[in-house]
N, C-alpha and C positions, 0 to 999 in steps of 0.2 A: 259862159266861163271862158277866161281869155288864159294862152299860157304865155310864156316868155321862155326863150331861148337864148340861154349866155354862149355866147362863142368859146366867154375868158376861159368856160367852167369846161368844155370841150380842148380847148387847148391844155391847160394843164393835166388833165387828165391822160393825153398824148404823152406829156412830156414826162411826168412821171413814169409813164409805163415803158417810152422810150429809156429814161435814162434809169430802172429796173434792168432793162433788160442789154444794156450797155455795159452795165456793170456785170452783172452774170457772163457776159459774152468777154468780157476782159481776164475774171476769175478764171471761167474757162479754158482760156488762150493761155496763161499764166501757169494755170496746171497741165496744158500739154508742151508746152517749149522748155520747164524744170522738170516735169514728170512727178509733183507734187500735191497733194491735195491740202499737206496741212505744215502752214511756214512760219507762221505766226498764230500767236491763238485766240483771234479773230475770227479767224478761219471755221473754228470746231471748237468752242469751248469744254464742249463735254467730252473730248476725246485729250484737250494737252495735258490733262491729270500724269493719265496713263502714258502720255507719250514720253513726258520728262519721268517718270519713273523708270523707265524700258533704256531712254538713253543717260541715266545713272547707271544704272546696272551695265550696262554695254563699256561704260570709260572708267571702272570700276575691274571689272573683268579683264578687258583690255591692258590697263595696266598691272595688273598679276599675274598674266601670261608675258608681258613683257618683262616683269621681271625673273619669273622661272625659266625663261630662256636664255637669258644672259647669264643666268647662275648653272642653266645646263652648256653653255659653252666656255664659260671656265672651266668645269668641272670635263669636259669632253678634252679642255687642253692639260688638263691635271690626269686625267686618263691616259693621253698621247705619249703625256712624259715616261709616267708608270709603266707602259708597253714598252718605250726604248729602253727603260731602267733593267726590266727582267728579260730584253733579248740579248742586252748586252753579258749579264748575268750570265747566262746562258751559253753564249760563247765563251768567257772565260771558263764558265764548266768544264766543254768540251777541250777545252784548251789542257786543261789540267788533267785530264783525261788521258791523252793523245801523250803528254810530258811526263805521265806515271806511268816512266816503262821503262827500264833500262837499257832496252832494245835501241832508246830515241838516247842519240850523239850529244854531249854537254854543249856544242856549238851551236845544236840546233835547240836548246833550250833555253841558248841566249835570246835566239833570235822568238821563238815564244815567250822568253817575258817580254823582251821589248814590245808585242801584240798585247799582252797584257796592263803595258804600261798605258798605251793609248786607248783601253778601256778604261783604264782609272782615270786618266784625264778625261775620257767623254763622259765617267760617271759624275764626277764635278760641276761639270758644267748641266748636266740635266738639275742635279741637284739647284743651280745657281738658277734656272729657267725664272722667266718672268710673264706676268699676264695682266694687262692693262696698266701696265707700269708697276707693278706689284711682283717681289720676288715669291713663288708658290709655297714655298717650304723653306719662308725665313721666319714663320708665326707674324707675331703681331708687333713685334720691335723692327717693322721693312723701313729699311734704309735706305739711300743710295750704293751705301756698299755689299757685293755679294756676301751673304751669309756666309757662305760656305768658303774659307780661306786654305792655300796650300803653302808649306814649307819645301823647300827645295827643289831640285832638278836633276836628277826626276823626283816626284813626290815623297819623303818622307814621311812628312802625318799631314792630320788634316783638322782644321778648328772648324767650330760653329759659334758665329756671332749672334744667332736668332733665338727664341724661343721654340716652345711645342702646342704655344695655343693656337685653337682653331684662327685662321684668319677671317671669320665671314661665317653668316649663318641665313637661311630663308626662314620665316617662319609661313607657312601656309597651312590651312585649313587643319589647325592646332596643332598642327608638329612643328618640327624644327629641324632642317636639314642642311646638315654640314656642307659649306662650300669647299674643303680641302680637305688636305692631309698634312698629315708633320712629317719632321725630319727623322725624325724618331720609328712612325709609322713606316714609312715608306723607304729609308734606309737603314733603319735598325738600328741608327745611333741613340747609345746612350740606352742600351734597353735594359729594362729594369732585371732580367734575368742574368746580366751584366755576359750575355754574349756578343763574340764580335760581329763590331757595323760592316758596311759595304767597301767602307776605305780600308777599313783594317785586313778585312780579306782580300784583297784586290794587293793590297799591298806586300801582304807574308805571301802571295802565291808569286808575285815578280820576282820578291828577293827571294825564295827558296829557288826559284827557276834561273836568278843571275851567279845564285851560291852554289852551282853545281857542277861546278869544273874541277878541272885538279889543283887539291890544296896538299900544304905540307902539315904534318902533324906531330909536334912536341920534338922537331928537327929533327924527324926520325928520314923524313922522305919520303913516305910511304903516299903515292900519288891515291885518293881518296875523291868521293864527292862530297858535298857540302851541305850545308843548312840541316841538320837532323833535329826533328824536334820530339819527342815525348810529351803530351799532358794527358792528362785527368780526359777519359771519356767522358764523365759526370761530375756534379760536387762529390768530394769522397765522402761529405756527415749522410749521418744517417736520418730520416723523415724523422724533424723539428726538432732536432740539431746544429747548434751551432760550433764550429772546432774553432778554439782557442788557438790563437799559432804560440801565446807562449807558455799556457799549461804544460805541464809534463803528459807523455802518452800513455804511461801507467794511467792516469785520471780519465784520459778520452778513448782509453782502447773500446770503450763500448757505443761509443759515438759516430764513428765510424758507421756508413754506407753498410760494410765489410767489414764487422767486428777483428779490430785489431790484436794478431797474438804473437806472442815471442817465442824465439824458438827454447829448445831447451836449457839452454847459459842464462837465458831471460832477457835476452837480448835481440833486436831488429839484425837480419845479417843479411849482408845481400852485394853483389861485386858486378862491378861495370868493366865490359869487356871493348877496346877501342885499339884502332891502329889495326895491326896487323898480327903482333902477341901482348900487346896491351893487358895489362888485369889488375883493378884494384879493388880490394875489399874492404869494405866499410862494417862496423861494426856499433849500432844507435843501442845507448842503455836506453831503458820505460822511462829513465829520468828524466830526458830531452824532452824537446819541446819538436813541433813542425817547424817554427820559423822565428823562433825568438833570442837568447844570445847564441851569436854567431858561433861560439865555442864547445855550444851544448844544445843544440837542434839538428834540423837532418840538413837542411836547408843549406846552415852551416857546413855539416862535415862534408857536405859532398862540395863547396864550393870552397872549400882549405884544397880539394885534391884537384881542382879546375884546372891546374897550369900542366899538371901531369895526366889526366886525361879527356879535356876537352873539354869536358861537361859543365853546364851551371845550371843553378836547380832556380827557381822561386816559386814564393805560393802567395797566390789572389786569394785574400780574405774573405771579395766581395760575392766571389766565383763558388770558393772552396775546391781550388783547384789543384795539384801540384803539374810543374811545369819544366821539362828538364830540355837542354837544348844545346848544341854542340856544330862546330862544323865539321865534324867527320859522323859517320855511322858509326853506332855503338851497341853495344846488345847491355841490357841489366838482368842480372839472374837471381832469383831468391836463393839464399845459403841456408836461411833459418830464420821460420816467421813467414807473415804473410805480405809485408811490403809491397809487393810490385801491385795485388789485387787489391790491399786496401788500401794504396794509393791513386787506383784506376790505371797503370799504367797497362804498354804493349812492354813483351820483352824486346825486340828489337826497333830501332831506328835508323831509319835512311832516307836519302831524299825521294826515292821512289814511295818510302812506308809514309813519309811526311805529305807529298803530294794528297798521297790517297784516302789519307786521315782530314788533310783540306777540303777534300771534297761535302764531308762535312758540313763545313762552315758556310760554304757555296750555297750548297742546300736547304743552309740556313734562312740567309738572308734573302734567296730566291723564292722561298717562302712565306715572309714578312712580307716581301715585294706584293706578291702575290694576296694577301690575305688585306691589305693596304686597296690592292686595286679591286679586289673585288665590293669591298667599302664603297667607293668610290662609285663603282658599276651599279650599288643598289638606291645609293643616290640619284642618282642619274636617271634610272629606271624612274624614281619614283616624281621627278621632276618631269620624265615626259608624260608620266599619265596625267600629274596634272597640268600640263599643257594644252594635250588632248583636252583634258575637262574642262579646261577655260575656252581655247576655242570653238568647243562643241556648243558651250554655253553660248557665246557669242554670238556663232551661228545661228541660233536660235532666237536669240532675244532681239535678232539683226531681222529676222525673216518674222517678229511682232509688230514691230519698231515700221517695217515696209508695208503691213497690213493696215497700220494707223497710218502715214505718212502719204503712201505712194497712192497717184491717181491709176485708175482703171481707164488705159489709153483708149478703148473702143467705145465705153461709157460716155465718156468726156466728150470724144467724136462724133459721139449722135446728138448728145445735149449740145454741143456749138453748133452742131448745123439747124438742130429745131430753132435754138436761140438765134442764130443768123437770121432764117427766114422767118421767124417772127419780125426778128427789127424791120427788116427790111417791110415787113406786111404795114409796120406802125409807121416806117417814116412815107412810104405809099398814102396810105390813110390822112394824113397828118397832112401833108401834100394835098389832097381830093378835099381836107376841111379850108383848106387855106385858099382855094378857089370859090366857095360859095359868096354870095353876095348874099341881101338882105331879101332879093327878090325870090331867093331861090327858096326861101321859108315863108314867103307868103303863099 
């Protein structure tokens, strides 16, 4: 029995196992120079299921933390604002503070409102603040023109061109969180309990502080200070009441806060003292009204006596407020009835009594500021947790994503060197067949 010996069949078999093992050794080299095992899915079929599921989730995640980031950095410059809004507040506080004391010189309370003035202009301009080209607290009507507009110089009043809708909302992981605040919120304009906004206070504490030099009064002479106002500590109706300004007070005396009573003629009696001997007494039948004709209200009678002593009264319907105000100090005294308490009033008025009753309104809106920014603060809070919980996710789905992907550099390092000296064993071999002759099989 004869055999036969193919060379062909010995060469190929070289060459296969060479170029096997060529290829493994290129694989090899490919995953230590990217630090890769799986780049295409060729590579590992049974692993790119799970690999593109892990990097969905990773550019999915990724972009939800980018956007809770961006919405926590507006909301951190919508913070920024609200912190300069209530330190300036704040100062002006102290301001009015330091100015409610007659101890402090009417020269030197010029020169404190002028400090006051230059809060109300830094308050406008926070107000007017923008953030990525977007006015903060213009709502949802942003312009190119600030919201927030001033009349005069120094400021007068002050308009809002914007709205109070939200500007911007996140929704994440089933909620919905507000990117801002309003003008409303965070300076108390326009509030529905119709107390005054941030301009309006900023502005009666200037002009009380510019109004309190020496004035003349009803050309008496009598050197005096200025701006005295009187209002309503509260609405004067009573809980779920509304007072009619032009019913008669016979009808509303029981509507009143402070059940209204007359004295015993059956009439409101009550006399405002001003100037220096000043004295006028005013006498309201039940018939009158709060504020309805000028001739037969209170509103009325005491603004017929205006030029003789000072005083002009109004009443805010919105408020339910009465409101009396004069440039000199004045004192009002009940004669008969209870006037002065069920109209909320103090008995006297002065610029020191008017400062100090501002402070009020200071505290007001330092308050709103405050309850605005704390808003804001829980936003924010709740934007970095889920920042944190995106990144944390990421992190993790990053350190899946590197178990399926990344090669094991010492692994890889032993398999190219067996695979080296293999080749190298095959193309020796390969080499040692390609020398035999025919002799050398006989």
């Amino acid at each position: 029995m004869s055999m036969r010996i193919s060379t062909t069949d010995l060469f190929d078999q070289q060459t296969f196992a060479i170029d096997n093992l060529m290829f493994t050794q290129t694989q090899l080299g490919n995953e230590l120079s990217g630090g890769k095992k799986l780049v295409q899915p060729s590579d590992d079929p049974s692993q790119i299921s799970q690999d593109l599921q892990v990097r969905s989730a990773i550019a999915d995640t990724t972009t939800s933390a980018t956007n809770t980031q961006q919405a926590s950095d507006e909301l951190t410059e919508v913070d920024s604002v609200m912190g300069e809004l209530t330190s300036a507040l704040q100062s002006a506080r102290q301001l009015a503070v330091s100015a409610a004391s007659d101890v402090m010189d009417p020269s030197n309370k010029l020169g404190v409102a002028n400090q006051v003035e230059q809060i109300l202009q830094q308050v406008v301009s926070l107000a007017n603040s923008k953030y990525g080209g977007q006015y903060l607290f213009g709502g949802t009507d942003n312009t190119s023109t600030p919201p927030v507009q001033t009349t005069g110089t120094p400021i007068s009043s002050v308009t809002f061109t914007g709205n109070n809708a939200q500007t911007g909302e996140l929704y994440a992981d089933g909620e919905s969180i507000s990117l801002s605040t309003t003008l409303q919120q965070a300076f108390n304009f326009n509030a529905s309990d119709g107390s005054l906004n941030v301009f309006q206070v900023l502005t009666n504490l200037r002009n009380t502080l510019n109004d309190s030099g020496p004035i003349v009064v009803n050309g008496a002479g009598t050197s005096v200070t200025g701006n005295s106002i009187d209002q309503s500590a509260q609405p004067v109706n009573g809980a779920g009441q509304i007072l009619d300004p032009t019913a008669s007070l016979t009808s509303q005396a029981n509507s009143f806060s402070t059940p209204l009573t007359f004295g015993p003629l059956g009439n409101l009696q009550f006399e405002i003292d001003y100037g220096t001997n000043g004295q006028f007494d005013f006498t309201i039948p039940p018939t009158d009204s709060i504020d309805g004709n000028p001739a037969t209200s209170v509103v009325g009678a005491i603004n017929a006596q205006s030029a003789t002593t000072g005083v002009t009264a109004t009443w805010d319907q919105r408020t339910q407020k009465l409101t009396l105000s004069s440039n000199a100090p004045y004192t009002i005294t009940d004669t008969a009835g209870n006037f002065t308490s069920a109209m909320g009033l103090t008995q006297q008025a002065g610029v020191t009594d008017n400062l100090s009753r501002q402070l009020g309104d200071i505290d007001n809106v330092i308050t709103a500021a405050l309850v605005s920014r704390s808003t804001v603060g829980q936003s924010m809070d709740t934007l970095n947790t889920l920042t944190n919980r995106y990144n944390t996710s990421i992190t993790n789905d990053t350190a899946v994503q590197s178990q399926i992907e990344d090669a094991s550099i010492p692994s890889v390092i032993s398999q190219f060197t067996e695979t080296q000296t293999a080749l190298q064993a095959a193309y020796s071999t390969t080499t040692h067949l390609e020398s035999k002759t025919l002799m050398d099989y006989l």
